[in-house]
C-alpha positions as CSV (number, residue, x, y, z in Angstrom):
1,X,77.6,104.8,63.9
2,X,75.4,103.2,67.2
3,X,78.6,104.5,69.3
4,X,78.2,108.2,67.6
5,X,74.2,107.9,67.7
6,X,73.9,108.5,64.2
7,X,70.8,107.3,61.7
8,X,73.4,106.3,58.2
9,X,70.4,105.9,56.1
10,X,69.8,109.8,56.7
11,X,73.1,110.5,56.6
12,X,73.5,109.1,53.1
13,X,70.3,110.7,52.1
14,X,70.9,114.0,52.6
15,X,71.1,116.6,50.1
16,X,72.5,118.9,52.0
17,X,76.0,119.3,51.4
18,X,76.7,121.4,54.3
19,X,74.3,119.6,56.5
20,X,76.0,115.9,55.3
21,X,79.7,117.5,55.9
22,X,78.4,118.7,59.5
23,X,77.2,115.2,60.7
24,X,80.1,113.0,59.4
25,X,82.4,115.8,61.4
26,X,80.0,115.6,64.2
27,X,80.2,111.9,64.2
28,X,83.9,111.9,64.2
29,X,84.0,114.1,67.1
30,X,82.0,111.9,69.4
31,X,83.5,108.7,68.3
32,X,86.8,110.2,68.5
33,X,86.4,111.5,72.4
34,X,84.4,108.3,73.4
35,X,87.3,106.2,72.1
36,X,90.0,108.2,73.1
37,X,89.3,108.9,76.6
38,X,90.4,105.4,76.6
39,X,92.9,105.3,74.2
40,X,96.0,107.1,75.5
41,X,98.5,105.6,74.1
42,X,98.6,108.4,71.1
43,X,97.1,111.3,71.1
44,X,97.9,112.5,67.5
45,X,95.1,110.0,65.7
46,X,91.5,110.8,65.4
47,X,88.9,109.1,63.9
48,X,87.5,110.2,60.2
49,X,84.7,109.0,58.0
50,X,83.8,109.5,54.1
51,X,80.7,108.4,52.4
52,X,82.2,106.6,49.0
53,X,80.3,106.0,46.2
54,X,80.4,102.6,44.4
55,X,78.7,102.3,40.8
56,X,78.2,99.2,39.2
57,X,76.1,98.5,35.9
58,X,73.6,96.0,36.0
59,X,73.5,94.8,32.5
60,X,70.5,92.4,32.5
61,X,68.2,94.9,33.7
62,X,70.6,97.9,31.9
63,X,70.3,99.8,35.2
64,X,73.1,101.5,37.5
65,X,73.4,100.1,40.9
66,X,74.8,103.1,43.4
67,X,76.1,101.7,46.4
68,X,77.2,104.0,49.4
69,X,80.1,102.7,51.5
70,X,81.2,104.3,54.7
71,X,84.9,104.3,54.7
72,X,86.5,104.2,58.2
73,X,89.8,105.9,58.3
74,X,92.3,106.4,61.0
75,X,94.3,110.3,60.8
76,X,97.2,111.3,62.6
77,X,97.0,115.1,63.1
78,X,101.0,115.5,63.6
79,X,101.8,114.5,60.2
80,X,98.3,115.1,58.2
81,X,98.4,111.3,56.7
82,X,95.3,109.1,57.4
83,X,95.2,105.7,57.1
84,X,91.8,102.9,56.6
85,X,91.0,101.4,59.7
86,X,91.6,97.8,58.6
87,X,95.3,99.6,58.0
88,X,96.2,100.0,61.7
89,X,97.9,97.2,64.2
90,X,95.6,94.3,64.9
91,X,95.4,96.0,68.7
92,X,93.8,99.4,67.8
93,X,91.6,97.4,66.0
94,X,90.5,95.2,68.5
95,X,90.2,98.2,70.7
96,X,87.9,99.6,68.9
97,X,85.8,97.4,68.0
98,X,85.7,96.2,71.6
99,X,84.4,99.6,72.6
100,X,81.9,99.6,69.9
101,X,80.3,96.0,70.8
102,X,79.8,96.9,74.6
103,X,78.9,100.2,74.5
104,X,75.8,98.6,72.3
105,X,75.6,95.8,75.1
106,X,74.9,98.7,77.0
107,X,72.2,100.2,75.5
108,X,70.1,97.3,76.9
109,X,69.7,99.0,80.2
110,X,67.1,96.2,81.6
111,X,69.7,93.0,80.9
112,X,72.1,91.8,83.2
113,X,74.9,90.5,82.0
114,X,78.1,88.9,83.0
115,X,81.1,89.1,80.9
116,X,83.6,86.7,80.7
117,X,86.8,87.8,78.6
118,X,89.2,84.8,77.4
119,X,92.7,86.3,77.0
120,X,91.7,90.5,76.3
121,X,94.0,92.3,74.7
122,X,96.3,90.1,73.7
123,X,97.5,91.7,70.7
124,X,98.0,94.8,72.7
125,X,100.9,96.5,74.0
126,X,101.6,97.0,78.2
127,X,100.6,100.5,78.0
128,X,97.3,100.5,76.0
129,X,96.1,96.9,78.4
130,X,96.4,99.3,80.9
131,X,93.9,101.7,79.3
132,X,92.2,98.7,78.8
133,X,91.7,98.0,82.7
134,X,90.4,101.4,82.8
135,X,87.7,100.8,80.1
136,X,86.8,97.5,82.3
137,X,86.8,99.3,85.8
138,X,84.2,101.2,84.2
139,X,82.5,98.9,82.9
140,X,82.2,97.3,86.3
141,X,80.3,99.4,87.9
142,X,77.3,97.7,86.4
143,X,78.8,94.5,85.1
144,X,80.4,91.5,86.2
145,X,83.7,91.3,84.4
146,X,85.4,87.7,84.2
147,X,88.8,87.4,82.0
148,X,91.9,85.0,82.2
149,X,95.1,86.4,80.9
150,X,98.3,85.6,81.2
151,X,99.5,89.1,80.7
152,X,101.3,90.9,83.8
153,X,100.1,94.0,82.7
154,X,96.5,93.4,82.7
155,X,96.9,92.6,86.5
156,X,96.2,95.5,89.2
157,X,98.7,95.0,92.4
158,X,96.2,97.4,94.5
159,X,93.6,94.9,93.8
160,X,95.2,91.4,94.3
161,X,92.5,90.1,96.0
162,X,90.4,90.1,93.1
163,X,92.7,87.5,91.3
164,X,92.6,83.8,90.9
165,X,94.9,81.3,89.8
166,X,94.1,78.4,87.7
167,X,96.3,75.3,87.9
168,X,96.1,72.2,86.0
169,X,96.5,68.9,87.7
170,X,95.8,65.4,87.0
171,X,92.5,64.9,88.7
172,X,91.6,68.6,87.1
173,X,91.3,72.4,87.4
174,X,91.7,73.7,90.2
175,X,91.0,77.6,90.7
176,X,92.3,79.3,94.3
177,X,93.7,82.2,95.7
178,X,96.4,83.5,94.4
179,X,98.7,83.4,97.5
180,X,98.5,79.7,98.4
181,X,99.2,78.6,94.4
182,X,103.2,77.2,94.7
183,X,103.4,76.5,91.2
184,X,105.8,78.9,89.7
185,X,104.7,78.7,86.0
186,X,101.1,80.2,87.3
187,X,102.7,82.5,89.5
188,X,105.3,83.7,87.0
189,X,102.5,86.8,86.0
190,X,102.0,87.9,89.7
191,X,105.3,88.1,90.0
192,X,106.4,90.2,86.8
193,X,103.2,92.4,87.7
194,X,104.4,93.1,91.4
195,X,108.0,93.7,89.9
196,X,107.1,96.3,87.1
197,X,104.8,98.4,90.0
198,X,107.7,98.1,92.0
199,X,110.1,99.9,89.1
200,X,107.3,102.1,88.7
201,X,107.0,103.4,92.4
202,X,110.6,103.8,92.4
203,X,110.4,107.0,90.5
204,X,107.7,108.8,92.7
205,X,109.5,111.8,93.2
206,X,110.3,114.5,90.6
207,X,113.7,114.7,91.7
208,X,115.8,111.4,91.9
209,X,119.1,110.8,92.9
210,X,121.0,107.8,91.4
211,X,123.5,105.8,93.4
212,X,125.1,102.7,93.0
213,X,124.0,100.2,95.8
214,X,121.8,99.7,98.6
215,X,125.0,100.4,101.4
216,X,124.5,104.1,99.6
217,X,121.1,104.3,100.3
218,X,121.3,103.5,103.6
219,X,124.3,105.5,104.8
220,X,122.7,108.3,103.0
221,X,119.4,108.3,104.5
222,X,120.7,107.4,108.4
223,X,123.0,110.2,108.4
224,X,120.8,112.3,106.8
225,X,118.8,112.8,109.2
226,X,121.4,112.5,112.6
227,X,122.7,115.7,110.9
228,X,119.0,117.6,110.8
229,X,118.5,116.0,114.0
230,X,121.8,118.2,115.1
231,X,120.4,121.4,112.7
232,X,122.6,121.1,110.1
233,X,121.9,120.3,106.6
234,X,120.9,116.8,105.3
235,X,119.6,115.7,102.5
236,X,116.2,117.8,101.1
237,X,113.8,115.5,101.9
238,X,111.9,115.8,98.3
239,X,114.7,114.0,96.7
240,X,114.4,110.3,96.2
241,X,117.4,108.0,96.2
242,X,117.4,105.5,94.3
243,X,119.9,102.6,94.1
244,X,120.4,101.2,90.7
245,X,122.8,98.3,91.8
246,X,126.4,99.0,90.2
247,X,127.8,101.5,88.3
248,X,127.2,99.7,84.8
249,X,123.6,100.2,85.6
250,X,123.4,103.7,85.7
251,X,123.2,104.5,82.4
252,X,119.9,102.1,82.0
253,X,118.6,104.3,84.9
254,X,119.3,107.3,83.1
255,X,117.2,106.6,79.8
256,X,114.4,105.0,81.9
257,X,113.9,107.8,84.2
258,X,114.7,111.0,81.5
259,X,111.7,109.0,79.5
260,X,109.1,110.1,82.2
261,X,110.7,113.3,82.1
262,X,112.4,113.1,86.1
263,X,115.3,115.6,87.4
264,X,117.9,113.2,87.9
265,X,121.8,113.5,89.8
266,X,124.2,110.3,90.0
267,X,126.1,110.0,92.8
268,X,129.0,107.6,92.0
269,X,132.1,105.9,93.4
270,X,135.2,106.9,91.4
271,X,135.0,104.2,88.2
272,X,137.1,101.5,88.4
273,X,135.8,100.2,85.0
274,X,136.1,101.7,81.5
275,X,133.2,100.9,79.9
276,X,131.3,102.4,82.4
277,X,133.0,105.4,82.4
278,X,132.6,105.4,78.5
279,X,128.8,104.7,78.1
280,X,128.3,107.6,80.6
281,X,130.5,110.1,78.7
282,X,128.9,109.5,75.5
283,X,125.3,109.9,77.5
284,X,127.2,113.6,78.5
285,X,127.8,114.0,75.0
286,X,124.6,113.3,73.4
287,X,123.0,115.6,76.2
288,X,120.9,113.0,77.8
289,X,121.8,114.3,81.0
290,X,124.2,117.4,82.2
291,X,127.6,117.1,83.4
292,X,127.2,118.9,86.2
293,X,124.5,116.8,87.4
294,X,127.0,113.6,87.9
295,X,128.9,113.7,91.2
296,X,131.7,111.7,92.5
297,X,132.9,110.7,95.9
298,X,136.4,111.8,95.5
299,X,134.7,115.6,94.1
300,X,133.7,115.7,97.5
301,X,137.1,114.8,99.3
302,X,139.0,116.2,96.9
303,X,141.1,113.3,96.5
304,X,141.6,110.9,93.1
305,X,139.6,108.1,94.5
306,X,136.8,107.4,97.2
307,X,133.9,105.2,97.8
308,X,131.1,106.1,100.2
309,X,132.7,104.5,103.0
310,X,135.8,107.1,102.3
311,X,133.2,109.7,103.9
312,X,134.2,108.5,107.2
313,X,136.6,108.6,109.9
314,X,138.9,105.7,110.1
315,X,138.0,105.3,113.5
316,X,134.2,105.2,112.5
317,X,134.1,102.7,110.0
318,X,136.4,100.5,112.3
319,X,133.6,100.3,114.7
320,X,130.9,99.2,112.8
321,X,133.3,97.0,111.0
322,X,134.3,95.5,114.1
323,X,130.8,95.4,115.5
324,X,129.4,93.4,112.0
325,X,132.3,91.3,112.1
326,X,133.4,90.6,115.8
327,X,136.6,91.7,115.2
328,X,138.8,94.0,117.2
329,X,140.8,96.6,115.2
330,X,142.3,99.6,116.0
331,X,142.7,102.9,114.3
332,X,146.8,102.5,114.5
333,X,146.7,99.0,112.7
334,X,146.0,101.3,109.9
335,X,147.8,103.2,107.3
336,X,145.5,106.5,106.8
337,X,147.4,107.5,103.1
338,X,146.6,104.4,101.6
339,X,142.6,102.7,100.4
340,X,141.2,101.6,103.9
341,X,138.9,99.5,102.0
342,X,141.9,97.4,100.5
343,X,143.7,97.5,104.0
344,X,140.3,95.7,105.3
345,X,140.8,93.4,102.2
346,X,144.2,92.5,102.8
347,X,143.3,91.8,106.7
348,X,140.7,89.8,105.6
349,X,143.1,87.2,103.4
350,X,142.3,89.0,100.4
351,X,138.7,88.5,100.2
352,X,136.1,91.2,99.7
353,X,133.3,91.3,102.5
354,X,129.5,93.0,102.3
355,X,129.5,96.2,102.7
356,X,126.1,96.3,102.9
357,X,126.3,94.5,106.3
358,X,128.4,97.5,107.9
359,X,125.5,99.7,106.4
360,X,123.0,97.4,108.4
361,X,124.6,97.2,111.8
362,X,124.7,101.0,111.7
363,X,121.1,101.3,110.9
364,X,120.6,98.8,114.2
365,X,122.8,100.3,116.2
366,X,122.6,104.0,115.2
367,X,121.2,105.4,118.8
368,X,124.1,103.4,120.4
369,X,126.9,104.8,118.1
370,X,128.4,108.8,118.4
371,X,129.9,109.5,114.7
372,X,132.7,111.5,114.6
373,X,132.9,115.2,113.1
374,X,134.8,114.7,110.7
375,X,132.3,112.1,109.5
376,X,129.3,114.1,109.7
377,X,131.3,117.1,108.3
378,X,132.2,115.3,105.3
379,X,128.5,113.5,104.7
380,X,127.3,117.2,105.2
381,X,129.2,118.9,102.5
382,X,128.2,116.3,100.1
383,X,124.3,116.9,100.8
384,X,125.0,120.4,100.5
385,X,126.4,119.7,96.8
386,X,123.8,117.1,95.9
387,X,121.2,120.3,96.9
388,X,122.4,122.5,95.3
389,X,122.1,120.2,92.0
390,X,118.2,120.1,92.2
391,X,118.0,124.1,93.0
């Protein structure tokens, strides 16, 4: 009622049916938007109030005792039911009520205060302790705001400097900067806190293409822009490629990034394994993402199988293997109808190298090296088709 600036002894006074219905929804609305604006983790709730009658009989003095009890009730609009207050998780509870007690704290505009949280939140999930920060970022514009948790998510990476690590030692406490602490158990929620805004700043771009490894990434992007550089087509630059780290991770990928509603493609080496293979058929079945949306290496070659490094000319890829490895190949020490991959393998006493290395040296040395045609011809038409996808 103090949040919503309401008087309840004139509330429950009032004889005025109308006038009573018209402050308990006015009440409602205020408490509803002041809590709320907060409180984003569902927007189908809202706040509702009734004025209950309780009526007991006093039998030593014979008199009726009317008691009026405000009845606190949680609704969610989507499905009409509404539930008491007490009903709902232990978090929106504490949420509320934590808005509640400082938004009377702060109706004593000639105190200072200084705050100092133990653990906030703690019985709330990641998304609504990060509309939790918001409430206290507010609130610090006139407070001083003190809390220890242990939670990543109550930890803001664009403000690091603000945090402090406490560490427990024999001779006592000791409280420092967050980047000279070495212990790893009071590190650990840095750490998960840097890791989950990393995910999140992966998925900056509305359109995202999904390939397997880092060597992908790199290839992509380098060549990307030698063909530009030469006016022809590259890759749109408002597509964001993302490398998901193997083929059995792409279906993860897929269900985390159709959940923030991204345009996705998958660029994909032909499958070597099964279950891969299955888990993203069934995804094309059940519609979570469009056929025509997953490309392969061989689609672009027109061949049965290929891998990134298929894109180039022989000749190419011997150079930077050469240059990464300090080797000295030649284009006739190999047979152009079989895998040159495997050929490389076999040459190297059947053990697979880095291909990440190769994509490296030519991201060093890609001023010094003159691609062939065929190479950037073949690198061309697959941006072409990987445009076309997010038309």
């Amino acid at each position: 009622m103090e949040l919503a600036d309401i008087d309840i002894d004139m509330l429950t006074k009032s004889d005025d049916f109308e006038e009573f219905i018209a402050e308990l929804e006015a009440t409602e609305a205020n408490i509803s938007e002041e809590l709320f604006k907060y409180w984003t983790t569902n927007n189908n709730i809202k706040i509702k109030f009734r004025i209950d009658k309780k009526e007991e009989f006093d039998s030593y003095n014979n008199n009726k005792i009317v008691e009026r009890i405000l009845d606190i009730r949680v609704g969610n609009q989507r499905t009409g039911v509404s539930l008491p207050l007490e009903n709902r998780s232990k978090g929106f509870n504490w949420f509320f009520s934590f808005l509640v007690w400082f938004r009377k704290i702060q109706e004593d505009i000639n105190a200072t205060y200084i705050l100092l949280l133990d653990e906030p939140g703690l019985n709330l999930h990641a998304k609504a302790q990060n509309d939790l920060l918001k409430f206290l970022s507010d609130l610090s514009n006139k407070y001083q705001i003190i809390f220890t948790t242990h939670s990543p998510f109550m930890i803001k990476t664009d403000q690091l400097n603000k945090v402090r690590t406490v560490f427990e030692k024999r001779d006592g406490t000791t409280i420092s900067d967050s980047v000279q602490e070495k212990d790893p158990n009071t590190l650990f929620p840095l750490q998960a806190a840097l890791g989950y805004d990393l995910a999140q700043n992966l998925f900056v771009s509305s359109k995202n293409l999904l390939v397997e490894g880092i060597a992908d990434l790199t290839y992509i992007s380098i060549i990307s822009a030698v063909l530009e550089a030469k006016g022809k087509e590259g890759l749109n630059q408002d597509i964001t490629i993302v490398p998901v780290g193997g083929a059995d991770k792409v279906v993860t990928f897929i269900s985390l990034m159709r959940g923030n509603k991204l345009k996705i493609a998958c660029l994909l080496d032909t499958f070597t394994e099964q279950s891969a293979k299955r888990r993203l058929k069934n995804m094309v079945a059940k519609k979570i993402i469009n056929e025509n949306n997953i490309l392969f290496y061989h689609e672009v070659l027109k061949r049965d199988f290929a891998d990134v490094e298929d894109l180039f000319d022989i000749s190419d890829y011997i150079i930077l293997y050469n240059g990464e490895f300090n080797k000295k190949f030649a284009k006739n020490d190999f047979d152009e109808e079989k895998s040159f991959l495997s050929q490389l393998k076999d040459k190297n006493e059947g053990k697979d190298f880095n291909h990440y290395r190769l994509a490296n040296f030519l991201a060093k040395n890609i001023n010094n090296i003159s691609l062939s045609e065929k190479t950037l011809e073949n690198f061309e038409n697959l941006f072409k088709m990987i445009n076309i996808k997010f038309d």
